[in-house]
N, CA, C and O of each residue as an XYZ file, in Angstrom:
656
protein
N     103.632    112.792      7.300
C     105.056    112.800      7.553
C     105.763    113.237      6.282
O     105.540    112.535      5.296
N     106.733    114.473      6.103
C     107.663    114.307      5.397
C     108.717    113.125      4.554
O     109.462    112.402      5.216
N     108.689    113.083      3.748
C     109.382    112.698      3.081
C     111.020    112.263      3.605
O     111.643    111.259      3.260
N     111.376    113.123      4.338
C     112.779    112.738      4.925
C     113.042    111.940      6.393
O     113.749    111.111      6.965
N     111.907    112.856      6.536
C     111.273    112.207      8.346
C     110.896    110.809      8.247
O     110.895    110.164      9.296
N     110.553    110.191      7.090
C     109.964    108.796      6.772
C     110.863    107.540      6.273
O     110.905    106.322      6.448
N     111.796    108.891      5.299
C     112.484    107.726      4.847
C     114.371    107.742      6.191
O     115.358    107.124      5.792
N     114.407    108.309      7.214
C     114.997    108.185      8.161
C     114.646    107.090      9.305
O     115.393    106.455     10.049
N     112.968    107.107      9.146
C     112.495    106.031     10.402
C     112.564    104.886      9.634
O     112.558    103.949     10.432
N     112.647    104.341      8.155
C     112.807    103.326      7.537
C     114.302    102.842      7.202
O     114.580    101.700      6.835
N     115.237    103.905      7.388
C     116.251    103.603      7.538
C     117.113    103.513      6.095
O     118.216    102.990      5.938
N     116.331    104.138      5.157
C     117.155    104.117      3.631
C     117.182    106.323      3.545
O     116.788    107.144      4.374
N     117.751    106.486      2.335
C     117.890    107.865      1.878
C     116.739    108.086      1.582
O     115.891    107.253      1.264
N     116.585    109.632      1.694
C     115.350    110.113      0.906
C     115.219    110.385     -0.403
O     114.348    111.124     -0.862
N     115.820    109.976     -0.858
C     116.277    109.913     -2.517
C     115.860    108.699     -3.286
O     115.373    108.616     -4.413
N     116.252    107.519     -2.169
C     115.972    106.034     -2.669
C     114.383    106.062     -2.420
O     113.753    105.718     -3.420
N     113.554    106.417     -1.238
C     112.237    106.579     -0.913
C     111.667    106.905     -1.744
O     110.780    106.165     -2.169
N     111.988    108.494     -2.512
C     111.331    109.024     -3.620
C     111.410    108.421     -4.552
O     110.355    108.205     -5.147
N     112.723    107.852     -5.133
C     112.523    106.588     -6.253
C     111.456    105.972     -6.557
O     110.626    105.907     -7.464
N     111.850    105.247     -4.899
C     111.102    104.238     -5.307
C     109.169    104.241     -5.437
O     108.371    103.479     -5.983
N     109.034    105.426     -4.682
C     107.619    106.256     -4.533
C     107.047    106.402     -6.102
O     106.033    105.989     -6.666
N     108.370    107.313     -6.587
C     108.048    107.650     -8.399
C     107.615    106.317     -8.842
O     106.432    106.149     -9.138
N     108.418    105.404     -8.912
C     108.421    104.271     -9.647
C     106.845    103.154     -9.099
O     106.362    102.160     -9.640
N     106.552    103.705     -8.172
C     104.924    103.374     -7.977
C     104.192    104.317     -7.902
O     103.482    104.184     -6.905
N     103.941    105.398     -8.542
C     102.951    106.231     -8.568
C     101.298    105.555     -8.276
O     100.468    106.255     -7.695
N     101.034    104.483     -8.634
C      99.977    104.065     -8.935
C      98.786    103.628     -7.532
O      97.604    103.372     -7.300
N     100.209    103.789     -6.855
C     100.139    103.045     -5.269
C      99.615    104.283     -4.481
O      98.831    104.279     -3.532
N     100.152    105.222     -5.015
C     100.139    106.584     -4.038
C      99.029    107.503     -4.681
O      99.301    108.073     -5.738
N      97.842    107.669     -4.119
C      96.737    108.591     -4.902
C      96.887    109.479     -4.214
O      97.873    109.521     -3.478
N      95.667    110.783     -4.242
C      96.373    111.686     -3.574
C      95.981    112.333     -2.145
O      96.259    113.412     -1.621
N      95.097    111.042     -1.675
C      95.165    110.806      0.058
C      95.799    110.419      0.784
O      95.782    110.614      1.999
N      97.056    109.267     -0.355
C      98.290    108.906      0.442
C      99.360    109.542      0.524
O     100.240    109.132      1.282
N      99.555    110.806     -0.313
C     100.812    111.268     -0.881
C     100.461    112.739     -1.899
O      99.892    112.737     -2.991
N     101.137    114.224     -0.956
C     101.550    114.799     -2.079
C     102.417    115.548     -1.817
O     103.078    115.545     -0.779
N     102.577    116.701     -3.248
C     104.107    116.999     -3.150
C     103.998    118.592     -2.266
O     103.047    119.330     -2.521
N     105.087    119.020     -1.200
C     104.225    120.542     -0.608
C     104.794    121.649     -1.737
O     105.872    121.776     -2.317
N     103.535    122.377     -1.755
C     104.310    123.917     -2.862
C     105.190    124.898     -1.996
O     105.436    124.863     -0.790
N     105.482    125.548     -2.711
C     107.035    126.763     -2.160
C     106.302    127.311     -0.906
O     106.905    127.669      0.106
N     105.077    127.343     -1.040
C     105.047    128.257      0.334
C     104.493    127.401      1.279
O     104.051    127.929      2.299
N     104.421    126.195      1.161
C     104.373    125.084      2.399
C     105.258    124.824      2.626
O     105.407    124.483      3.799
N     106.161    124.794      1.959
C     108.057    124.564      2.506
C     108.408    125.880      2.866
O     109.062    125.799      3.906
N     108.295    126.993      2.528
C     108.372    128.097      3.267
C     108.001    128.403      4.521
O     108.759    129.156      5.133
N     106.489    127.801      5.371
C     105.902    128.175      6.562
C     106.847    126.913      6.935
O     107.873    127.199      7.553
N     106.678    125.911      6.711
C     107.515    124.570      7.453
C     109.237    124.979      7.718
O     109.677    124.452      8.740
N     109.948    125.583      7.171
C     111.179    126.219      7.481
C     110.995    127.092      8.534
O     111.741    126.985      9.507
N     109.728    128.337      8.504
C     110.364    128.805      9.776
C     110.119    128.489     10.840
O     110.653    128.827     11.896
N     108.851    127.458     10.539
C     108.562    126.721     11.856
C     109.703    125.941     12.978
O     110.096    126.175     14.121
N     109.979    124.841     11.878
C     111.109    124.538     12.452
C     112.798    125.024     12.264
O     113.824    124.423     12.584
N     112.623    126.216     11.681
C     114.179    126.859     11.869
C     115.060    126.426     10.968
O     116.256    126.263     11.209
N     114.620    126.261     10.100
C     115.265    124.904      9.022
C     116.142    125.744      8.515
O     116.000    126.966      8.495
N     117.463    124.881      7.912
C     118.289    126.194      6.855
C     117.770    126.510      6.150
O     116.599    126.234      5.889
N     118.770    127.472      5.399
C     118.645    128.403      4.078
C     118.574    127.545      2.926
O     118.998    126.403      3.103
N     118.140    127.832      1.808
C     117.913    127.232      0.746
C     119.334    127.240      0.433
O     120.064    128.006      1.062
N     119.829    126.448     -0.499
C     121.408    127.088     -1.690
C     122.353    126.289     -0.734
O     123.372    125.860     -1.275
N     122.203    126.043      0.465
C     123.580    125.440      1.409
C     123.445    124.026      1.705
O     123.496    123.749      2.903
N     123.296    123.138      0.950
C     123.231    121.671      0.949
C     121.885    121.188      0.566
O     121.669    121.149     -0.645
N     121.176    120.907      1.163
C     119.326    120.596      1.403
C     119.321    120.555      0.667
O     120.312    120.547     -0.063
N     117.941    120.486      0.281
C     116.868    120.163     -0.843
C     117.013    120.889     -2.480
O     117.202    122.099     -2.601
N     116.907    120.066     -3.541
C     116.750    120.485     -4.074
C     115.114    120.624     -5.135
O     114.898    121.459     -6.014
N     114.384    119.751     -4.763
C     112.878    119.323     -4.951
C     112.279    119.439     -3.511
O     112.664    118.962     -2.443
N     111.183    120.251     -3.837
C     109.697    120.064     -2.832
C     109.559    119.059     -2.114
O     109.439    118.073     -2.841
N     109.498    118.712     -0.681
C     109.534    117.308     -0.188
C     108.078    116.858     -0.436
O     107.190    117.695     -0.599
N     107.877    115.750     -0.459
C     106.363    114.908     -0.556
C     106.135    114.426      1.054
O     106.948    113.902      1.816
N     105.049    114.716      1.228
C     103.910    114.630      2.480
C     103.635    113.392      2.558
O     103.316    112.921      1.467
N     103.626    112.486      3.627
C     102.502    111.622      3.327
C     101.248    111.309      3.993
O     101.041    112.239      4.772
N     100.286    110.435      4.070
C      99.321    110.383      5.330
C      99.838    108.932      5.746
O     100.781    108.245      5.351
N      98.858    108.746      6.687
C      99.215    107.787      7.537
C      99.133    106.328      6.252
O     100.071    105.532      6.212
N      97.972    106.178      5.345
C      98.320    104.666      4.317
C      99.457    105.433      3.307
O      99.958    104.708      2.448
N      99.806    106.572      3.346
C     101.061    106.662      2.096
C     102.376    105.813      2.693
O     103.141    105.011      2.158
N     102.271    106.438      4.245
C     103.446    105.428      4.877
C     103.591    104.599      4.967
O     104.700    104.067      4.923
N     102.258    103.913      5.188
C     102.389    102.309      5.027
C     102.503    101.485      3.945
O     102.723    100.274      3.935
N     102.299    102.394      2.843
C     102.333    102.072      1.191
C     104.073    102.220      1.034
O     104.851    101.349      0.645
N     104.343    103.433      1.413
C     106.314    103.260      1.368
C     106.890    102.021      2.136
O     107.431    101.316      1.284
N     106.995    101.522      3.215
C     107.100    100.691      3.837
C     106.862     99.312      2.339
O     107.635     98.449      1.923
N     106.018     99.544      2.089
C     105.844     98.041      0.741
C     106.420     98.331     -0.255
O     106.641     97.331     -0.938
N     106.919     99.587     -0.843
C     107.508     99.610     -1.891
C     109.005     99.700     -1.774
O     109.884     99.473     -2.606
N     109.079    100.197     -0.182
C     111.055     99.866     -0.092
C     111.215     98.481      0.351
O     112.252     97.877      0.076
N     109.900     97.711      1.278
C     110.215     96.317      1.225
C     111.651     95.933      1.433
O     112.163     95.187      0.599
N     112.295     96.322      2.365
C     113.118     96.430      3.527
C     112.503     95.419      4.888
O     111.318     95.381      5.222
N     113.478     94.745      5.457
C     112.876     94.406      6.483
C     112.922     95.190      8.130
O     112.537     94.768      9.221
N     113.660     96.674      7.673
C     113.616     97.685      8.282
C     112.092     98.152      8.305
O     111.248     98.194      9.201
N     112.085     98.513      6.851
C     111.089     99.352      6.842
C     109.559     98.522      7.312
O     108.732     99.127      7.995
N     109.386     97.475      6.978
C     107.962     96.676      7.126
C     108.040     96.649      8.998
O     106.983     96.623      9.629
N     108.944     96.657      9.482
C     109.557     96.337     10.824
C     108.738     98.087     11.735
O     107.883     98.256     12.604
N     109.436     98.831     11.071
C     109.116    100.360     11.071
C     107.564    100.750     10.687
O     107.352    101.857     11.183
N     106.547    100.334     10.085
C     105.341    100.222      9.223
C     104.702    100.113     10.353
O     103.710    100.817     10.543
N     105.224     99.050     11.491
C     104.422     98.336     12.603
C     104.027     99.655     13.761
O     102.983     99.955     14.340
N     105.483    100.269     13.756
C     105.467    101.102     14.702
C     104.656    102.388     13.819
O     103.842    102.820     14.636
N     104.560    102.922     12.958
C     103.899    103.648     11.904
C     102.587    103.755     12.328
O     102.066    104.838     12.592
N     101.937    102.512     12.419
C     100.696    102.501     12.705
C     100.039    102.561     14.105
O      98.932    103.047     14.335
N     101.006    101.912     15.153
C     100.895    102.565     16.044
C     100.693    103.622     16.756
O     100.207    103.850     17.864
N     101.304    104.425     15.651
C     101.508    105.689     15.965
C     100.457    106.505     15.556
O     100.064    107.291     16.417
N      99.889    106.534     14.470
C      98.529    107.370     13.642
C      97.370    106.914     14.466
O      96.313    107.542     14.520
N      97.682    105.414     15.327
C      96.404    104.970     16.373
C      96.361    105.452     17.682
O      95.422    105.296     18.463
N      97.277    105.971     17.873
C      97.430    106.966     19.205
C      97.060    108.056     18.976
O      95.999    108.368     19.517
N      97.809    109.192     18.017
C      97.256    110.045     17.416
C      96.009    109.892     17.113
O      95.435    110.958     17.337
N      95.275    109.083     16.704
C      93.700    108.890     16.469
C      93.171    109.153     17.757
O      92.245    109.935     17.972
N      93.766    108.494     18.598
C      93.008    108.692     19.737
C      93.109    110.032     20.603
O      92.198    110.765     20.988
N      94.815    110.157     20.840
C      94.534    111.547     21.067
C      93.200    112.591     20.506
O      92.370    112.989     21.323
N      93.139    112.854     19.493
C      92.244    113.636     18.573
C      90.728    113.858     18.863
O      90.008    114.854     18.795
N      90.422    111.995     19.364
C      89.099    111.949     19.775
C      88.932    112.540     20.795
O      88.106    113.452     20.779
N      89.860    112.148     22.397
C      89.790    112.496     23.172
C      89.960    113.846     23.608
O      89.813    114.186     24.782
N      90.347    114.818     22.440
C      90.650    116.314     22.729
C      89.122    116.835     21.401
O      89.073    117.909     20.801
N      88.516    116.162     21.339
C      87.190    116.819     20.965
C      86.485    116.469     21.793
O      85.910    117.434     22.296
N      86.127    115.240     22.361
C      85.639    115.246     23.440
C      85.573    116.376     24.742
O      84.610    116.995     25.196
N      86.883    116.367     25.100
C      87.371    117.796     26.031
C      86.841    119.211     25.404
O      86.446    120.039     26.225
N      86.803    119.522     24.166
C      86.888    120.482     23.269
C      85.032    120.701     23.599
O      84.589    121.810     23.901
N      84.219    119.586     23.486
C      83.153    119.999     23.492
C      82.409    119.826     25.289
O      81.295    120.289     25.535
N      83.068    119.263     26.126
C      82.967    119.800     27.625
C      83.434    120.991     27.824
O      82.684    121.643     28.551
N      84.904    121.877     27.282
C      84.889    122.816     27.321
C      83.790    123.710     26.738
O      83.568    124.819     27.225
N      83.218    123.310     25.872
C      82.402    124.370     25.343
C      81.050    124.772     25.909
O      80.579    125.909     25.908
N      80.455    123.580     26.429
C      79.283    123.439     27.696
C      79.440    124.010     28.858
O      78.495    124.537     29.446
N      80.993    123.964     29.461
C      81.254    124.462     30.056
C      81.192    126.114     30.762
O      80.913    126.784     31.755
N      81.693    126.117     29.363
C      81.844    128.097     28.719
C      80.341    128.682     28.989
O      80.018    129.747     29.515
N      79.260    127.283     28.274
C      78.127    128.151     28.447
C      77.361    128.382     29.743
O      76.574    129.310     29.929
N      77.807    127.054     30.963
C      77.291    127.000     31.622
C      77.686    128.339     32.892
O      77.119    128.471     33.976
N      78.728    129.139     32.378
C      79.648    129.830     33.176
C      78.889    130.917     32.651
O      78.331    131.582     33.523
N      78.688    131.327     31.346
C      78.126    132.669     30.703
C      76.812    132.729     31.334
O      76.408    133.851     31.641
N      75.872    131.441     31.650
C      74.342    131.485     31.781
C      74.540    131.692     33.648
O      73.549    132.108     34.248
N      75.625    131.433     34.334
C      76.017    132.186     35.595
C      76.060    132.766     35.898
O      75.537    133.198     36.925
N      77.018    133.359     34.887
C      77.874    134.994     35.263
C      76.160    136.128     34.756
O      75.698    136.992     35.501
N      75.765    135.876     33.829
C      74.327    136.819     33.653
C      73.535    136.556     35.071
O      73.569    137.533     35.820
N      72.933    135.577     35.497
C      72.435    135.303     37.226
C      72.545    136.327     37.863
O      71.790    137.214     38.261
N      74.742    135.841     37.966
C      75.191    136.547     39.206
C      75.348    138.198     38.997
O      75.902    138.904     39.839
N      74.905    138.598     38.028
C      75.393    139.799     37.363
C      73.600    140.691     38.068
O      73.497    141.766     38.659
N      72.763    139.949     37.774
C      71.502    140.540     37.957
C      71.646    140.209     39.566
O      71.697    141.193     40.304
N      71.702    139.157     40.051
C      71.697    139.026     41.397
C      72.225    139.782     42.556
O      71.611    140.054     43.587
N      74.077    140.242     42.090
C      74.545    141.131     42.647
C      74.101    142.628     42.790
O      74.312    143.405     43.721
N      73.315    142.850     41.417
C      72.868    145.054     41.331
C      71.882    144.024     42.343
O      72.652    144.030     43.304
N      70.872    143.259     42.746
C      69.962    143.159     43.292
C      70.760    143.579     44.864
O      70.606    144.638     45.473
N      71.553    142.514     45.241
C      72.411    142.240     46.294
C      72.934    143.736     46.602
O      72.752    144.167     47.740
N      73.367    144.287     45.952
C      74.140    146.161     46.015
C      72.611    146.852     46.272
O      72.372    147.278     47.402
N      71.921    146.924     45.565
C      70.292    147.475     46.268
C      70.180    147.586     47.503
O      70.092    148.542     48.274
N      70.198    145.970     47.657
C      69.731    146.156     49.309
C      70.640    146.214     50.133
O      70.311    146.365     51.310
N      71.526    146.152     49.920
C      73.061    146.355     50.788
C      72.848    147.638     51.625
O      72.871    147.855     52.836
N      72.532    148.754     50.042
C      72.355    150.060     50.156
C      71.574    150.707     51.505
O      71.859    151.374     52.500
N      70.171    149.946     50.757
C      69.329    150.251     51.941
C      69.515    149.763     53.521
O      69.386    150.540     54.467
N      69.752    148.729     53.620
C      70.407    148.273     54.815
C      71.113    149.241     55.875
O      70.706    149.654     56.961
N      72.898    149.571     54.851
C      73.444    150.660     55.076
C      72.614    152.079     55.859
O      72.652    152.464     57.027
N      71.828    152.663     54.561
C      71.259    153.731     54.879
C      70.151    153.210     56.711
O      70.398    153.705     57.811
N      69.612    152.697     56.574
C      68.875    151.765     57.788
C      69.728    152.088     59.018
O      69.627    153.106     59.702
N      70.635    151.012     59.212
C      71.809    150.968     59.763
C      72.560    152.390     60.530
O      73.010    152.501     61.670
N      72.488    153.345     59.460
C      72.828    154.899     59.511
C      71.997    155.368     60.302
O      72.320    155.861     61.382
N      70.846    155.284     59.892
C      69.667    156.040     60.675
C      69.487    156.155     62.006
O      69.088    157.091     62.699
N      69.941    154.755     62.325
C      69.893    153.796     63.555
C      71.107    154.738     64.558
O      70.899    155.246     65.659
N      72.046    154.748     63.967
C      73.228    155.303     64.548
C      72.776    156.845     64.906
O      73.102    157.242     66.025
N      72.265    157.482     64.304
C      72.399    158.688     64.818
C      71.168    159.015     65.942
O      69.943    158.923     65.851
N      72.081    159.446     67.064
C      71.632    159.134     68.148
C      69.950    160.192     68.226
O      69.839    161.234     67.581
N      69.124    159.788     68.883
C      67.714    160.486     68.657
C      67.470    161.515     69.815
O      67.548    161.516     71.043
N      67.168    162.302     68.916
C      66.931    164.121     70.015
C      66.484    163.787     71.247
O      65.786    162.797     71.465
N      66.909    164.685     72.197
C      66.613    163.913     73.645
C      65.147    164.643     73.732
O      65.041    165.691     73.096
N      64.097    164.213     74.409
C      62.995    164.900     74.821
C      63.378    165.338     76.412
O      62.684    164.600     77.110
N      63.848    165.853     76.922
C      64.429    165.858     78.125
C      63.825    167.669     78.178
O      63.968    168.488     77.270
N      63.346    167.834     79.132
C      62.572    169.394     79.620
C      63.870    170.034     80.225
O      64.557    169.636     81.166
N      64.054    171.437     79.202
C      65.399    172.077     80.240
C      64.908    172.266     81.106
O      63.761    171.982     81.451
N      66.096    173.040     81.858
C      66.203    172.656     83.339
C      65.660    174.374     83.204
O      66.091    174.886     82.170
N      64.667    175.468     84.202
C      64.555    176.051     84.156
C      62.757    176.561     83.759
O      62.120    175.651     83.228
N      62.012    177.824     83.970
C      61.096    178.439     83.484
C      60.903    178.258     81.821
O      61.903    178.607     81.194
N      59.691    177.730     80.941
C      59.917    177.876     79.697
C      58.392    178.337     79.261
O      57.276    177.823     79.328
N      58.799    179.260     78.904
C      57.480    180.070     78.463
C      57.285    179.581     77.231
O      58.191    179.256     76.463
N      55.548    179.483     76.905
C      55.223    179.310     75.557
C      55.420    179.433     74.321
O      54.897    178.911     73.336
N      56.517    180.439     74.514
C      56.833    180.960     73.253
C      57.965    180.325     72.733
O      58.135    180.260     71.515
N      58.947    179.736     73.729
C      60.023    179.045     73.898
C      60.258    177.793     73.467
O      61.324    177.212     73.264
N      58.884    177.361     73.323
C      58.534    175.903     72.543
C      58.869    175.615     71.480
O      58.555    174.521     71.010
């Protein structure tokens, strides 16, 4: 979570957050907490459409946190907002946890899936030129059948030997 996004669900400024963040560095290593460079605040602006630099906003890099940096802010603003907010915090990274599992799970049925469709489609691929083969012949069969067979029928009349 952002830095502003965090210190809004705790209910103080993001100014007082960072304070008080600085003023415990010791708390925050750097799995709980870091700061994003220009061009992570760059892709994150146009993602979300964010203003222009120079027109109010930011004047420092916002700080990131993970899910224990938040719960580490929550103890250092020690608010009964924020510890209140911490609860729901964690809630939240435990859903998200789960989401995550459950879409690798899916992620790797899809992928069995995929193969079980590729080791098909080759089958049906040989099966069908087989299937078009004999279709063919059938067809041609079928044809043969249709065209009606020379009559043996004796004209009507004298037929000399030669006539045969």
């Amino acid at each position: 979570m952002l830095d502003a996004d965090l210190a809004a669900l705790y209910g103080v400024q993001t100014r007082r957050l960072n304070e008080q963040v600085r003023r415990n560095l010791d708390r925050f290593p750097a799995d709980f907490m870091f700061q994003l460079n220009r061009d992570e605040l760059n892709s994150l602006m146009s993602q979300f459409a964010t203003s222009n630099e120079g027109r109010g906003g930011r004047r420092k890099l916002p700080l990131a946190f993970s899910e224990h940096g938040a719960l580490m802010a929550a103890t250092v603003l020690n608010s009964p907002r924020a510890v209140e907010m911490s609860l729901y915090v964690v809630r939240t990274f435990v859903r998200l946890r789960e989401t995550l599992a459950a879409n690798k799970g899916l992620a790797g049925k899809l992928e069995e899936l995929e193969q079980k469709t590729e080791a098909l489609a080759l089958r049906h691929d040989t099966l069908a030129a087989n299937t078009r083969a004999q279709l063919r012949q059938l067809f041609e069969a079928v044809r043969e059948l249709m065209i009606p067979p020379e009559s043996k029928r004796r004209p009507i009349g004298f037929i000399t030997p030669e006539d045969k």
